[in-house]
Every structure is written in structure tokens, then in C-alpha cells.
C-alpha positions in Angstrom: 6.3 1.0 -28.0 10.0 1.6 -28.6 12.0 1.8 -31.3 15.3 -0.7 -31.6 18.2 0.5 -33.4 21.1 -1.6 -33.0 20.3 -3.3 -30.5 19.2 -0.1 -28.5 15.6 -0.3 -27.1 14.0 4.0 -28.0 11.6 5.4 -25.6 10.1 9.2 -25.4 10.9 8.7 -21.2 13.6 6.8 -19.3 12.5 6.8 -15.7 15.5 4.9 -13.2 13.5 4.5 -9.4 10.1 4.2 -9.4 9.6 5.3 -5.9 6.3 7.0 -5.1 7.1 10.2 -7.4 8.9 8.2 -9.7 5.8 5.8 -10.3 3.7 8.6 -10.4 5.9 10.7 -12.9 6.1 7.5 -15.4 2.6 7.1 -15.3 1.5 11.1 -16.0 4.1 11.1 -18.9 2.3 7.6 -20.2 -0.8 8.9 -20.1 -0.2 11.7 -22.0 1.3 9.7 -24.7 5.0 9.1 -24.2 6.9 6.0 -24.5 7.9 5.1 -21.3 10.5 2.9 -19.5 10.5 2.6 -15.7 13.3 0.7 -14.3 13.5 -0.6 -10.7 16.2 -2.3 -9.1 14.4 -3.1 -6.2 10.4 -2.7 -5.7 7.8 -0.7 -7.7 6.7 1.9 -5.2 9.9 2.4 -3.6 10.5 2.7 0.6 8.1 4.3 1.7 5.1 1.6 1.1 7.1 -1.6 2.2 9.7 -0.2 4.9 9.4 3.3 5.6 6.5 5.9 6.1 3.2 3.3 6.0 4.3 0.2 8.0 6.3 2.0 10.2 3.4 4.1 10.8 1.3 1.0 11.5 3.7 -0.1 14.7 3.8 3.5 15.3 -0.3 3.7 15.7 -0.3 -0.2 17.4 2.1 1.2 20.3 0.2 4.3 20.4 -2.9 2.2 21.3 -1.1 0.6 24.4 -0.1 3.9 25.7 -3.4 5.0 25.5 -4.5 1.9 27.4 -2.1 2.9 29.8 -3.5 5.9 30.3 -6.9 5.0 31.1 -6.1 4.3 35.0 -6.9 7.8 36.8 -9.4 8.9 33.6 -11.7 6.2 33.1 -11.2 3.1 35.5 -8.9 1.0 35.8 -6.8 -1.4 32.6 -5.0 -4.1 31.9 -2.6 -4.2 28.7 -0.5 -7.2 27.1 1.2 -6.0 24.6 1.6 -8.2 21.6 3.6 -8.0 18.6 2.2 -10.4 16.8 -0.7 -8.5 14.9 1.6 -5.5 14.3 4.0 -7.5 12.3 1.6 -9.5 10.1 -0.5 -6.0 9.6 3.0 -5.0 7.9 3.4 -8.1 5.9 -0.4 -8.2 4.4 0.5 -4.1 3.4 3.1 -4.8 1.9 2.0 -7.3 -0.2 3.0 -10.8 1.4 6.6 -10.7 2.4 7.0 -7.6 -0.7 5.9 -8.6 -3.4 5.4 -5.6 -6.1 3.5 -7.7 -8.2 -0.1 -5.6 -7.9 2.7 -2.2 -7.9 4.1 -3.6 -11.1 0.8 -4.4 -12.9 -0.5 -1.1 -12.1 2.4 0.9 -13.8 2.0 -1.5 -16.7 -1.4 -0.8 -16.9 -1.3 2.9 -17.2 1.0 1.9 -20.5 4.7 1.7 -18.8 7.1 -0.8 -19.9 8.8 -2.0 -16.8 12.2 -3.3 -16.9 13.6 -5.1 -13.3 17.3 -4.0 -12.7 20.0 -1.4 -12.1 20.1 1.3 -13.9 23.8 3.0 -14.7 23.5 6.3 -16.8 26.0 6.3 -19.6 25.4 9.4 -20.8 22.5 12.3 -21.1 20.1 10.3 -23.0 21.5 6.7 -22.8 21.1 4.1 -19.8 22.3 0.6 -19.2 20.7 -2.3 -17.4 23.1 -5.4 -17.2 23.2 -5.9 -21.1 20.4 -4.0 -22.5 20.9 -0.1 -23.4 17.9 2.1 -23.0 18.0 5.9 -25.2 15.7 8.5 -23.9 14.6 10.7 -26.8 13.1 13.1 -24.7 14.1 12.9 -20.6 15.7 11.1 -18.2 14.0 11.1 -15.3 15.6 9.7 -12.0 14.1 8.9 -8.6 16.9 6.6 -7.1 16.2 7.4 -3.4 18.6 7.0 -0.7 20.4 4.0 1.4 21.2 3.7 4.9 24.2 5.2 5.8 26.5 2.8 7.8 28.8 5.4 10.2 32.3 4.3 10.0 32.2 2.9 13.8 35.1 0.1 14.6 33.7 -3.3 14.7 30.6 -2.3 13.3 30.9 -3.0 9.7 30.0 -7.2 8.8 28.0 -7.5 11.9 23.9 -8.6 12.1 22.4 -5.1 13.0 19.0 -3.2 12.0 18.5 -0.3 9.2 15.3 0.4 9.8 14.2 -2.3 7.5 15.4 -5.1 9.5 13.8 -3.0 12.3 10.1 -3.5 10.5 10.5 -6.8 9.0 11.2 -8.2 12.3 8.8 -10.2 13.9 8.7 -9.8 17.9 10.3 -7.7 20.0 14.2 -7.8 21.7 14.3 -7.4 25.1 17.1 -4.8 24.7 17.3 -2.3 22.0 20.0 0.5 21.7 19.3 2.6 18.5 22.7 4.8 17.6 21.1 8.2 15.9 18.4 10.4 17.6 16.6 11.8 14.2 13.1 11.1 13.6 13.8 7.2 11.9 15.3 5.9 15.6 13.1 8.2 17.8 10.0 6.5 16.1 11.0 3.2 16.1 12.5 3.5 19.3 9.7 4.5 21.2 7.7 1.6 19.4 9.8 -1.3 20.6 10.1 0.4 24.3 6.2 0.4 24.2 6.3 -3.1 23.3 8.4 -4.1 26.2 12.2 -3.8 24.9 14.8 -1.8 27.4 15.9 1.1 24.8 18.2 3.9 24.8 18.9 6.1 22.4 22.5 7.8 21.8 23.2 10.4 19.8 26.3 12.5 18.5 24.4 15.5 19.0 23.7 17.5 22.0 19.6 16.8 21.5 17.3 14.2 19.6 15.5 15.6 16.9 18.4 18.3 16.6 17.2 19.6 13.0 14.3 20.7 14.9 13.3 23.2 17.7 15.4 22.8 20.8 11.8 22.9 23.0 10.5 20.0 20.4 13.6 18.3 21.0 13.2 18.5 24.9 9.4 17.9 24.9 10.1 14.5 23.1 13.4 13.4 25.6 11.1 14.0 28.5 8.7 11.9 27.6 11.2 9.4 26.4 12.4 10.3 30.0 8.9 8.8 31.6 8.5 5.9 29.5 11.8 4.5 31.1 13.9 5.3 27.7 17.4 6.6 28.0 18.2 9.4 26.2 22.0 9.8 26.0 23.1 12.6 23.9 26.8 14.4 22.6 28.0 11.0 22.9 30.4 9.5 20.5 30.2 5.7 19.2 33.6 4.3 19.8 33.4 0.5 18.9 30.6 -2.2 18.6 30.9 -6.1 19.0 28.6 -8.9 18.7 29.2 -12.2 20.7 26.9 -13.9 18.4 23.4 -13.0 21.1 24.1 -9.2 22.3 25.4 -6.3 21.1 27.7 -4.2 23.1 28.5 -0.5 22.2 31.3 1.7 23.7 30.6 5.0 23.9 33.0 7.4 25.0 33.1 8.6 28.8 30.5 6.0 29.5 29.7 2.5 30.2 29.4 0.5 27.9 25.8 -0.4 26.5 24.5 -4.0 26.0 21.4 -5.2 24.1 20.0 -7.9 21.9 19.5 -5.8 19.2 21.0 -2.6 17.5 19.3 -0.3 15.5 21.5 1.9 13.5 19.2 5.1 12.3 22.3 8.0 11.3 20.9 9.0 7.5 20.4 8.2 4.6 22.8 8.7 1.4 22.4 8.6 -2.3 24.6 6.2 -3.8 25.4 8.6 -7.1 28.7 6.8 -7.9 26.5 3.5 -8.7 24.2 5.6 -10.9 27.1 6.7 -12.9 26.0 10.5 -12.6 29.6 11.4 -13.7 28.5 10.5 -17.4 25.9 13.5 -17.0 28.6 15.9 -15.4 27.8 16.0 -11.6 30.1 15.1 -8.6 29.6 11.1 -7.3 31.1 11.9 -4.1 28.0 14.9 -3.9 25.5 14.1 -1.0 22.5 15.0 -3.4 21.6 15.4 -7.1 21.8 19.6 -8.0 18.7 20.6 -9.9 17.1 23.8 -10.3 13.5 25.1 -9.7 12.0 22.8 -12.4 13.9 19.9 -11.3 16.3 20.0 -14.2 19.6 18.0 -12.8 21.6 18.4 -16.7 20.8 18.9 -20.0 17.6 16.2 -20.7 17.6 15.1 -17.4 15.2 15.3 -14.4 15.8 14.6 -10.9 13.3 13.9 -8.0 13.1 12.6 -4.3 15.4 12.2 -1.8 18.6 12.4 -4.0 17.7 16.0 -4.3 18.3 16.5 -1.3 14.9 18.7 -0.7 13.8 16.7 2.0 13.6 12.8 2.6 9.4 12.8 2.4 7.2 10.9 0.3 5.3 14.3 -0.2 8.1 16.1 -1.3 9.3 13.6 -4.0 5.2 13.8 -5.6 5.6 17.1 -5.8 8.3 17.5 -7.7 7.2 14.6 -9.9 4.3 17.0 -10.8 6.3 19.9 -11.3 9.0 17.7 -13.9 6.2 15.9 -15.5 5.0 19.6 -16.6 8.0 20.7 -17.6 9.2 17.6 -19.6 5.4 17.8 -21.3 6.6 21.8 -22.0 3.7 23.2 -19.7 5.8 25.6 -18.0 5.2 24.9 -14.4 5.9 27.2 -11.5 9.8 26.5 -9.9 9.2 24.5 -6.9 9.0 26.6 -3.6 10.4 24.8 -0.6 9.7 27.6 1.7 6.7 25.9 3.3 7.9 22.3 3.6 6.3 20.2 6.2 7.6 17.6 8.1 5.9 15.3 11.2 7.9 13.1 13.4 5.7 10.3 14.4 6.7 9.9 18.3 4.0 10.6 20.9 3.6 13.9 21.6 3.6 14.2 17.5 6.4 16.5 16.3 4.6 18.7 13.1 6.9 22.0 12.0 7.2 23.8 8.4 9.4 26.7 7.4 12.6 28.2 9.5 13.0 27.4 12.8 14.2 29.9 14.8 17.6 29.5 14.7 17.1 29.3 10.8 15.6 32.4 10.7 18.2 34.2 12.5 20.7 32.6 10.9 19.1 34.2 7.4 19.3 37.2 8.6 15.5 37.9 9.1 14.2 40.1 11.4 12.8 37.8 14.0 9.9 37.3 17.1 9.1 33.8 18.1 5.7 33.2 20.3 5.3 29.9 22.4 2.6 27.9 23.8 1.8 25.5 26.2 -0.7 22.6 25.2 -1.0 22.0 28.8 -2.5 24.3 29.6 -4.5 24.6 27.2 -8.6 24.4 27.2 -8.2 20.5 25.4 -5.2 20.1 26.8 -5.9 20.0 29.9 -9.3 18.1 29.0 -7.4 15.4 27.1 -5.2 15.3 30.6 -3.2 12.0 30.0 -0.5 12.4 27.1 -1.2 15.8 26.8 2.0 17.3 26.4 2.7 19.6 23.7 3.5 22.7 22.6 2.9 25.4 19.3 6.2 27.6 18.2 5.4 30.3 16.1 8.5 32.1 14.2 8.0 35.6 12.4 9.6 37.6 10.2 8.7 41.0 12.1 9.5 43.2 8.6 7.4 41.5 6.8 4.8 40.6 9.1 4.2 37.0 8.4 5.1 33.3 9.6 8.4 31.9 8.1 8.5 28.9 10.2 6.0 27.1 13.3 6.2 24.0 14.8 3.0 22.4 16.3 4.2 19.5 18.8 1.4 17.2 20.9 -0.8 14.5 20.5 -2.2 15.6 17.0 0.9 17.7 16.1 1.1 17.2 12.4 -2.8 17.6 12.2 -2.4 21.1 13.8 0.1 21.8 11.6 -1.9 22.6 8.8 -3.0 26.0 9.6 0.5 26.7 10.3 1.9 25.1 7.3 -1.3 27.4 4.9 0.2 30.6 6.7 3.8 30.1 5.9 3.2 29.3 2.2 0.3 31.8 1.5 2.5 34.4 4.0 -1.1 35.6 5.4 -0.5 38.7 7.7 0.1 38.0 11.4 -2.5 40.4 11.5 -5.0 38.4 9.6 -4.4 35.0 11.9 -4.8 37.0 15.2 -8.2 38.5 13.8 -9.4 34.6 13.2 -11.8 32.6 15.4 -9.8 29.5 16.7 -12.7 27.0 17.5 -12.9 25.8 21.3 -11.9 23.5 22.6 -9.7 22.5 20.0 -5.8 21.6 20.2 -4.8 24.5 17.6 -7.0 26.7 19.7 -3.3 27.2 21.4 -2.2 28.9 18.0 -4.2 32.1 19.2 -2.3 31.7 22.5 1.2 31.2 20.8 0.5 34.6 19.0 -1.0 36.8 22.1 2.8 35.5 23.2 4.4 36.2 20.2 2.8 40.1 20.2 5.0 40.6 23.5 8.3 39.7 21.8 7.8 41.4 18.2 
């Protein structure tokens, strides 16, 4: 229960976003028998169960079933695929709750002994919050998980008009028969391929000179070549100069090209914290910043915490829980271990599956490290070339030849983020090179090609 003095409502906690590690943080610091506020502004449980990783996921696993029908001719007989939105897009509804509705999200906070308080949070100073009229004091932390927002780019003509974020993308219930998608990272290469595999015309166009540029140049290539086969255009370093809508197409100019024309436009260039809304100044820190500054305990100013995306740690449901974990211990005076993003993994969700953790190579250099990088082709691989249909893929292995361990490896193909567990083991635990060539890689198995990358990776330390 709180205390009220003078019209101020006293809790032990203040938690503002109640994303996944913000749920979960409230809850921890209930249970072990703190007062507890969560405040929302939106819905208990944050993006990634109504818009982001699960129902995108869903389409995601729906259009990888039609290109595995696809597939069959050649392998198995012969097929016959109609594709069908439908199922996909009440799947998504039903998950997230009819049309998202938090109400089972909300009673299960509640029941582990949160109050919970609908509305926007504005800090007003280290202990001390504001929603509309009521004023919240923290007599122990603050602890914020505000997420991120779709960043609009500042394209003429763009602003006002009726394009996707990617939750317009999910909530939508059929398919366009035209689709550009303006940003090649992992939120427009995943839905992009799912709408082409449901029948839309896509391209993709990105600023960059590669898709999926924040990871390894051969991911990036293995990904636009199979965009390449299933009739997607890929058209990269190319600038956005203007968008219009006639009121039934979109048309976007892009420089040195023709313009592009579609139904729909999916705009997928980042997300951004929205720190001046929070009122962040009243704890010290820079609105205009692109993330929240915290240290190895999650510490973001004196009495408060910050988690999630607006650390800018990485924008992964997995990242913001553990770092929930980590402030929940420190807030409770446990003395947790600083949080150690040298093993952070990430999946892209196109098919072949992009999985990588650590440094890429590039990274690696670019620290100053000592490095060898070993490559291998799934292909030609003992599954690989089993599997046959959609088999391409490929494990990157980056080294830190000093010390003799892993500091980065990407595992790209059609179970590419389940591979990626060995990899992701050897980075963090930094077990010797030496130790992972003495293992026995089970055959045939698609991480079998790990023990390939490294007999390639010997010849280049």
C-alpha cells in the first residue's frame, strides 16, 4: 500500500513502461515486498507481445510454411499452394488478446501485488513522477522501461500521410498488391519478405550500401540473394527524395532512379526513445540523447534505474529481462554482477535465418584485436546438402588470435539462430579455440559446419 502525504501517493518502487523487463522488474520487486507502482501509457507487456517479436514471428513462420510448400516440387512430388492471409491475421488478433486488450497482462501484474496506474509518466525529479494530475514519490527507485517509437525520417511529403510502422504492418488484415518498405534492417527485411511470400510486389530500399548492414557483409549478401530469387528488389545506397499519396498508391522518388509505386509503404528506419516526453532533464541527462546512460548495474542517476531499449544495449526483448534481473538485485542491495554485453545475441527472422553474437569482423578490427575470421558454406555441407531446397546458409567465425577465443560468429541458414547457441556459449564463456576444435560436432547436423568454419579459420590465424 502507499502512503499519501499531501496529496502525493508513497511507494517503495516507481516503475514508468511495463514492457517485458519492466513487468517483470515490478513484479520481482513486489514479491519481495516493496510497494510498487507500474505505470503504462499504452499496454502492459509492452511491443514485443502485441506488435513486435511474437506476432510478427507468427506471419513470419505462416510464410515460411508456403515457401516450404514451394519447395516440395523436385524433393517430394509435386504441390499446389494458395496463400491466404486470413489465418495469419486472426492468429495475431487471438495472441494478442482480441484486438489488444491487456486486460489478462494487467490482472497478472496486479496479482503479483502491483498497483497499476494507466497513463504517461513525466519524471519531475529523482524520486517524484507525474501522471496527468496525480504525483507518484519513489522512496526507494525509479525504475524506467519506456521503450522506443518509430522513427519517421524527415523525407518531403512524407510526414501526415497513411503509411505503415510496423504496427500498421501486423495489424493489417490482407495483403497489398504492392509493398515498398524504405529501411533494409532486420524490422523491413522480415516483414518484407512475409508480404512478398504472400503475393505483394516488394522492394526494399535502403540508404546503405547493403541490407542488414549492422551485420556481416556475407549475411547481408546471403539474405539479398535470396530476396533476389523470390522476385524482391533489393535496391541499396539509395536516397529517399520525396513521397506522395494520391489517396490509393504510394509513389516514392528515389534519387538516380525511377520512381517506385505501390499500394502500401512500410517505413522500417529505427526506432528512438522519446526522452524529452519523459522529462529526463529533471534527472540530469540530455533529451536530445538517442539512449538513457547507465552503468554496469543499470544505474541511469542517483535512485534511478534504466532498462530496455532506451539504453540503447540492444532493441531485444532478451536484453531488456536481463537487465531487469540485474536492477531488481541491485535495487533489493544483492550486489549483482555489471551486465556484460560482450556475448549479445541477435536473430533476424528472414529465411535463411540470420543468428550472430559478439564483434563482427569489422568490429573486431576496428577494436584493435588481433584478428582471423573462418567461413563456411551450409551448402555444402553433409545436411545441407540433404535438406537441398532452402538450404542456403553459412557459419562466420571471428577470433581474437592473442587470446585464442571467439569474440564474435554469425550462424546464417535455415535454423540460424538455433545454431547460434554454441556460438553464442563460446563467446561468453571465451572457451579456447582449441577446446571447440577438439569437440565432436554430431552428423549430420547444421552446426556440424562450425567444425568446418574452424578447419577454415586454422588457415587464416
Amino acid at each position: 500500500m502507499s502512503e499519501e502525504s499531501a496529496g502525493v501517493e508513497v511507494f517503495d518502487v516507481v516503475s514508468i513502461g511495463l514492457g517485458p523487463g519492466g513487468e517483470a522488474g515490478a513484479s520481482r520487486l513486489a514479491g519481495a515486498g516493496l510497494s510498487v507502482v507500474g505505470i503504462e501509457a499504452e499496454l502492459v507487456g509492452g511491443e514485443c507481445p502485441y506488435w513486435g517479436c511474437v506476432p510478427s514471428k507468427m506471419a513470419i513462420r505462416a510464410a515460411n510454411l508456403l515457401a516450404e510448400g514451394r519447395r516440395i516440387p523436385g524433393m517430394a512430388g509435386a504441390s499446389t499452394i494458395r496463400a491466404d492471409y486470413a489465418p495469419v491475421a486472426a492468429r495475431i488478433r487471438n495472441e494478442a488478446t482480441d484486438d489488444w486488450d491487456d486486460s489478462v497482462a494487467v490482472e497478472r501484474l496486479e496479482s503479483k501485488g502491483v498497483t497499476f496506474v494507466r497513463g504517461r509518466a513525466v519524471l519531475r525529479g529523482p524520486t517524484r513522477v507525474a501522471v496527468a494530475d496525480r504525483i507518484f514519490e519513489a522512496r526507494r527507485a525509479v525504475l524506467l522501461n519506456t521503450g522506443t517509437k518509430p522513427f519517421v525520417p524527415p523525407i518531403p511529403g512524407l510526414a501526415g500521410l497513411p503509411f505503415w510502422d510496423n504496427r500498421g504492418a501486423i495489424a493489417s488484415t490482407d495483403v497489398p498488391a504492392s509493398l515498398v518498405v524504405v529501411g533494409g534492417g532486420a524490422i523491413g527485411v522480415e516483414l518484407g519478405q512475409v508480404f512478398a511470400r504472400f503475393g505483394a510486389k516488394v522492394t526494399v530500399v535502403e540508404t546503405m550500401d547493403r541490407i542488414l548492414a549492422l551485420e556481416e557483409p556475407e549475411s547481408s549478401a546471403l539474405v539479398t540473394r535470396a530476396f533476389v530469387e523470390e522476385g524482391i528488389d533489393v535496391v541499396t545506397g539509395a536516397q529517399v527524395t520525396g513521397v506522395s499519396h494520391d489517396g490509393s498508391a504510394f509513389t516514392v522518388a528515389v534519387e538516380g532512379r525511377a520512381d517506385l509505386v505501390a499500394e502500401r509503404l512500410l517505413v522500417a528506419t529505427g526506432r528512438r526513445p522519446d526522452l524529452g516526453a519523459l522529462g529526463v532533464a529533471a534527472i540530469g541527462l540530455d533529451e536530445t540523447a538517442r539512449a538513457i546512460p547507465v552503468d554496469g548495474r543499470l544505474r541511469a542517476a542517483p535512485g534511478v534505474w534504466a532498462i530496455g531499449d532506451a539504453t540503447g544495449k540492444g532493441a531485444f526483448t532478451h536484453v531488456s529481462m536481463y537487465q531487469a534481473a540485474i536492477a531488481v538485485a541491485d535495487i533489493l542491495g544483492e550486489e549483482p554482477a555489471e551486465a556484460d554485453y560482450r556475448a549479445l545475441p541477435r536473430v533476424t527472422f528472414t529465411d535463411p535465418e540470420v543468428g550472430s553474437v559478439g564483434l563482427t569482423e569489422a568490429e573486431a578490427r576496428t577494436a584493435g584485436l588481433a584478428v582471423a575470421a573462418g567461413i563456411s558454406d551450409i551448402a555444402r555441407s553433409a545436411r545441407g546438402w540433404i535438406h537441398k531446397a532452402g538450404n542456403a546458409g553459412l557459419i562466420k567465425l571471428v577470433a581474437d588470435t592473442e587470446r585464442g577465443v571467439l569474440v564474435g560468429g554469425t550462424s546464417a541458414g535455415p535454423t540460424g539462430g538455433e545454431v547460434l547457441g554454441l556460438l553464442a556459449l563460446a563467446v561468453h564463456a571465451e572457451v579456447p579455440i582449441a577446446s571447440l576444435r577438439s569437440m565432436i560436432y554430431a552428423y549430420p547436423t547444421f552446426h556440424r559446419a562450425i567444425e568446418d568454419a574452424l578447419h577454415d579459420l586454422a588457415k587464416n590465424e
